[in-house]
The first five atom37 places (N, CA, C, CB, O) and aatype in JSON, in Angstrom:
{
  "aatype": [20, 20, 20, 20, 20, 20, 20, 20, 20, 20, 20, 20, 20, 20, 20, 20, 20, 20, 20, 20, 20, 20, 20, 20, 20, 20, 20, 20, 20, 20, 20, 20, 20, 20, 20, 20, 20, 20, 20, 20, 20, 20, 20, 20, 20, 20, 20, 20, 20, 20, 20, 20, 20, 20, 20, 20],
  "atom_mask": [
    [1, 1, 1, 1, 1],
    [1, 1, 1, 1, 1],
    [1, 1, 1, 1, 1],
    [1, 1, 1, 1, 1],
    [1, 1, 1, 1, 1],
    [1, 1, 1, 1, 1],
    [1, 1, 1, 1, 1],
    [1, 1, 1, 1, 1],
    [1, 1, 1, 1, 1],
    [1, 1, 1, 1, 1],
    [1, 1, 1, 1, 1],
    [1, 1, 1, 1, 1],
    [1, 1, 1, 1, 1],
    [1, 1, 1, 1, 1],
    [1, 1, 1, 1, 1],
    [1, 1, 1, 1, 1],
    [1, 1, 1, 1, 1],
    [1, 1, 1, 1, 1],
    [1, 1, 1, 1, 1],
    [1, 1, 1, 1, 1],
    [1, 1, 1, 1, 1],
    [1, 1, 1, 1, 1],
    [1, 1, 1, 1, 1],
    [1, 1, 1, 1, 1],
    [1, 1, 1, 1, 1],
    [1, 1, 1, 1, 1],
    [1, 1, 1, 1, 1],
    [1, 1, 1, 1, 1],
    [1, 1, 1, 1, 1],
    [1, 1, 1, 1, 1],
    [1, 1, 1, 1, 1],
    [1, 1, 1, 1, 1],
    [1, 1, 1, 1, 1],
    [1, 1, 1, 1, 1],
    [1, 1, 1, 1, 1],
    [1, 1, 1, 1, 1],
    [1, 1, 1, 1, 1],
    [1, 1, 1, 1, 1],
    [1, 1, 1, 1, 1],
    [1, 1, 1, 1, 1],
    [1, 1, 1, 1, 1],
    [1, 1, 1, 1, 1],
    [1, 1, 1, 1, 1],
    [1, 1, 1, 1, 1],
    [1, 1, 1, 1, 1],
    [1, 1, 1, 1, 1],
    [1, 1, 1, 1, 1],
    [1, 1, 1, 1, 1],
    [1, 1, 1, 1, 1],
    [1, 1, 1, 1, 1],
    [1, 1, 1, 1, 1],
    [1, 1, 1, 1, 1],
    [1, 1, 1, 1, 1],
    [1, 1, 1, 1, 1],
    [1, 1, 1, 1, 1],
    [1, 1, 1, 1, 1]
  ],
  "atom_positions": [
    [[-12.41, 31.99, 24.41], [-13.61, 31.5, 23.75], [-13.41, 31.47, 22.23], [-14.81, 32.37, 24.12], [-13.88, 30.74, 21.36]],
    [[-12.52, 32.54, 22.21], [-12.18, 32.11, 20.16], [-11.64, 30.95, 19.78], [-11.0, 33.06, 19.29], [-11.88, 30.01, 19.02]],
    [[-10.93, 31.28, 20.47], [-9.37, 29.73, 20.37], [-10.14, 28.49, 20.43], [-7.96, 29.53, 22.09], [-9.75, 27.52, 19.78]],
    [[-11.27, 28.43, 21.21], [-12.27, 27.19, 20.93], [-13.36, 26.75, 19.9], [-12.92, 27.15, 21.86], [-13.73, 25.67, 19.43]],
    [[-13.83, 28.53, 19.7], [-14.49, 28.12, 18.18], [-13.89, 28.31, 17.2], [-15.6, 28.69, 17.78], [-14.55, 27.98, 16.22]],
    [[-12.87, 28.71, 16.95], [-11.4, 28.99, 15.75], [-11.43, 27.18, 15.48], [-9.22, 29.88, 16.76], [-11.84, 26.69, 14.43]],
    [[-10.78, 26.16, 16.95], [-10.4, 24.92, 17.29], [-11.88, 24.12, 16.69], [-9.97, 24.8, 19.05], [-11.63, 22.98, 16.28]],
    [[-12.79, 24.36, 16.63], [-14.23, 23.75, 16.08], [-14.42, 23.33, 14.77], [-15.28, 24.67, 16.19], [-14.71, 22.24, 14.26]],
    [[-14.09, 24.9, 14.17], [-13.81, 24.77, 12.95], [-13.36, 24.62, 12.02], [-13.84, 24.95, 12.77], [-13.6, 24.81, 10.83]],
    [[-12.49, 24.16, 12.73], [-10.57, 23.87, 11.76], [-10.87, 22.21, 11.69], [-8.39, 24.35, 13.15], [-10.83, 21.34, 12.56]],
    [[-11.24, 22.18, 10.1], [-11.08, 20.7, 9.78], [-10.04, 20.02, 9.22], [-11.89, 20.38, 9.06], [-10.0, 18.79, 9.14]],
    [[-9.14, 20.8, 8.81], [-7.43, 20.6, 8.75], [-6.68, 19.2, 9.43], [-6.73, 21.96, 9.66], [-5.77, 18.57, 8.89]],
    [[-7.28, 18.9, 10.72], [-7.05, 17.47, 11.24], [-8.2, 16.61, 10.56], [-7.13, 17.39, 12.97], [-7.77, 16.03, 9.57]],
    [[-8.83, 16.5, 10.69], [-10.25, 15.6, 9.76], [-9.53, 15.16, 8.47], [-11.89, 16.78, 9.19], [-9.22, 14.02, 8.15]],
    [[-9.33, 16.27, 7.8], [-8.89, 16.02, 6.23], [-7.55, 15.12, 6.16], [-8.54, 17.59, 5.4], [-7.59, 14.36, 5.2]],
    [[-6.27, 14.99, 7.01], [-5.13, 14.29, 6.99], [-6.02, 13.36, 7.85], [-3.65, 14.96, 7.49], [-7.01, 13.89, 7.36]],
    [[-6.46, 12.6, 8.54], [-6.93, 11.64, 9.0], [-7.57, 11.0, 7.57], [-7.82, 12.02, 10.22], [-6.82, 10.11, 7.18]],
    [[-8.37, 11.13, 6.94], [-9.39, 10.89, 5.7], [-7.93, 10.5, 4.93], [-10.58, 12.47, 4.97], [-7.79, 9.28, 4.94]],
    [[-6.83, 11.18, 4.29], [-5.63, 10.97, 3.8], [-5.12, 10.18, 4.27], [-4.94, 11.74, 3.74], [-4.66, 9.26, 3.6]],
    [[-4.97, 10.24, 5.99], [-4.29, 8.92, 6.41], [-4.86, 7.51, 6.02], [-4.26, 8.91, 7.86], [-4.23, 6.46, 5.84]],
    [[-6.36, 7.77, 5.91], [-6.81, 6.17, 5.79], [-6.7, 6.11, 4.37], [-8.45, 5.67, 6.38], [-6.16, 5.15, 3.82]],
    [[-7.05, 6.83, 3.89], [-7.47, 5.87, 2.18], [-5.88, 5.43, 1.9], [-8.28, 7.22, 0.35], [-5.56, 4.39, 1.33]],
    [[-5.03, 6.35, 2.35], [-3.47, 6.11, 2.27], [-3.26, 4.25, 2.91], [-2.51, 7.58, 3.54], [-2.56, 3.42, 2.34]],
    [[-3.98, 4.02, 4.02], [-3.98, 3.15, 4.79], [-4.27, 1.97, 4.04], [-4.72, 3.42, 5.79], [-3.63, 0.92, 4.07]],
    [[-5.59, 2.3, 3.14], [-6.44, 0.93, 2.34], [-5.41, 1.05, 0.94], [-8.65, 1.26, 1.9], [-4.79, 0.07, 0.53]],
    [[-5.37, 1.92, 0.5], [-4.47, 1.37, -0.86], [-3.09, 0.77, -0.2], [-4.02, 2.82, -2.12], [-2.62, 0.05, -1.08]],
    [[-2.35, 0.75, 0.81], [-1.17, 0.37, 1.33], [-2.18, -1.88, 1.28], [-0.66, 1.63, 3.42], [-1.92, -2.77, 0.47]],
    [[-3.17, -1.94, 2.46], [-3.36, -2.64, 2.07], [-4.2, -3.79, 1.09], [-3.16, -2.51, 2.59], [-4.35, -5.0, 1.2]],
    [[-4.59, -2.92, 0.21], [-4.6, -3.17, -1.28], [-3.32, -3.78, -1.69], [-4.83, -1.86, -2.09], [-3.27, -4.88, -2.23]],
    [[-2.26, -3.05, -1.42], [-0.74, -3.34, -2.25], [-0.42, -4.75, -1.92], [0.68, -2.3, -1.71], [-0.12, -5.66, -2.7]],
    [[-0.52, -4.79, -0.66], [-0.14, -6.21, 0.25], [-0.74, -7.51, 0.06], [-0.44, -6.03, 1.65], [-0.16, -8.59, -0.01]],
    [[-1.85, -7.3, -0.01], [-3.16, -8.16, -0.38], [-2.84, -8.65, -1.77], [-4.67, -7.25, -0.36], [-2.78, -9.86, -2.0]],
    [[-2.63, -7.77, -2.68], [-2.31, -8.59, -3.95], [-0.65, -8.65, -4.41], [-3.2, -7.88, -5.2], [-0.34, -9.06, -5.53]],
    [[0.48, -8.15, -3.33], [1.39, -8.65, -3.54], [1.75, -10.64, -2.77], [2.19, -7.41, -3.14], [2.54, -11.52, -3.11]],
    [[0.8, -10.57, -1.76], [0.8, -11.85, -1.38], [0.0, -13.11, -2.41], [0.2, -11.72, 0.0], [0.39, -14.27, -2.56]],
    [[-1.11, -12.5, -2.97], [-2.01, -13.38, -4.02], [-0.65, -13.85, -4.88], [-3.41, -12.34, -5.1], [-0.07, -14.87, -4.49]],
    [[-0.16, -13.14, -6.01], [0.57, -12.99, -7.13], [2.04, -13.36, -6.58], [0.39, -11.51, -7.78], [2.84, -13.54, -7.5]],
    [[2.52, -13.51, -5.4], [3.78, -13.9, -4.26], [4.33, -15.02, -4.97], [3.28, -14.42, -2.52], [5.33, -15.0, -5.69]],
    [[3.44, -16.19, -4.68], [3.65, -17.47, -5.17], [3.92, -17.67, -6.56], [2.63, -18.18, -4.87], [4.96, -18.23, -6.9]],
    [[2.9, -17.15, -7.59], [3.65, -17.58, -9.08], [4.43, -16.42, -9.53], [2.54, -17.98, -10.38], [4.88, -16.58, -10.66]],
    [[4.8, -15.0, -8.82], [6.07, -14.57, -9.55], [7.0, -15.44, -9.03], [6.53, -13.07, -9.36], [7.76, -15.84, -9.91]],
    [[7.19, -15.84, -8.06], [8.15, -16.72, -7.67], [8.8, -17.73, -8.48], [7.7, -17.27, -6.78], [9.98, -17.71, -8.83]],
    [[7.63, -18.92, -8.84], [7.8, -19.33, -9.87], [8.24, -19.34, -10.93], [7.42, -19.39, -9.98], [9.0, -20.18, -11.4]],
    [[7.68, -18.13, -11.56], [7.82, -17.85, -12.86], [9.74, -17.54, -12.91], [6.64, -16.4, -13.28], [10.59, -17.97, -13.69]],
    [[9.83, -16.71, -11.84], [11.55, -16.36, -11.39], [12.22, -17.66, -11.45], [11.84, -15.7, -9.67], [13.18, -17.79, -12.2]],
    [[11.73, -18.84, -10.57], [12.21, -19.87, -10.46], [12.6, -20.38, -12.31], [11.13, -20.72, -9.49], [13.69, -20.37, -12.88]],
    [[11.29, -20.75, -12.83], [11.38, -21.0, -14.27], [12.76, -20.8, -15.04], [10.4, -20.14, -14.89], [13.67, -21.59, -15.32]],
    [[12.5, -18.91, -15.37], [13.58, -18.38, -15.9], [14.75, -18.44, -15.23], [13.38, -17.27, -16.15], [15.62, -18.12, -16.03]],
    [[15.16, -18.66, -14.29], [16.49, -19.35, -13.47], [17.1, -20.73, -14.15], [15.97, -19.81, -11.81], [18.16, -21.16, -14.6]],
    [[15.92, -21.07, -13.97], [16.24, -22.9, -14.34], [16.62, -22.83, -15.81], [14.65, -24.16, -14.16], [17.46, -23.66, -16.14]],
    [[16.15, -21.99, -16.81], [16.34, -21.78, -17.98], [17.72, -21.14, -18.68], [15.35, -21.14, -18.18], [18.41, -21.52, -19.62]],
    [[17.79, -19.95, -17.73], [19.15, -19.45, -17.62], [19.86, -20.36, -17.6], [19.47, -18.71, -16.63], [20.09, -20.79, -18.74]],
    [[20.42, -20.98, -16.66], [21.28, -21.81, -16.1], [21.93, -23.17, -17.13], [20.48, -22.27, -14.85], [22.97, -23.82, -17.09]],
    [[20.59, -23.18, -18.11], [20.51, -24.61, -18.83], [21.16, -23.7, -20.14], [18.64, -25.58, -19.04], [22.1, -24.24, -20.73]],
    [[20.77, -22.52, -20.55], [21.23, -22.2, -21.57], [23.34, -22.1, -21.19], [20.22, -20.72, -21.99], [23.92, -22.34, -22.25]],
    [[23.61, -22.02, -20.88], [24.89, -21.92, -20.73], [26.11, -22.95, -20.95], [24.88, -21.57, -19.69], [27.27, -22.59, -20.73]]
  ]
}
């Protein structure tokens, strides 16, 4: 009967779950605006390539 209310009160799993998610939303936070911004770093890479290349 302890081992079950000891097991009740132990919020120790709760708290890494709560960690797991916000861990979860800033992950896709990261994604979300590495796909927005995807396309013109690309670009911009492309640019300075093309520039490189010409300076030589």
């Amino acid at each position: 009967m302890k081992t079950l209310k000891s097991f009740i009160k132990d919020e120790s799993g709760a708290t890494a779950i709560e960690y797991g998610l916000i861990a979860a939303l800033i992950a896709v936070g990261i994604i979300a605006a590495a796909s927005a911004l995807g396309g013109q770093l690309s670009a911009l890479f492309g640019r300075i390539s093309t520039r490189l290349s010409r300076a030589r």
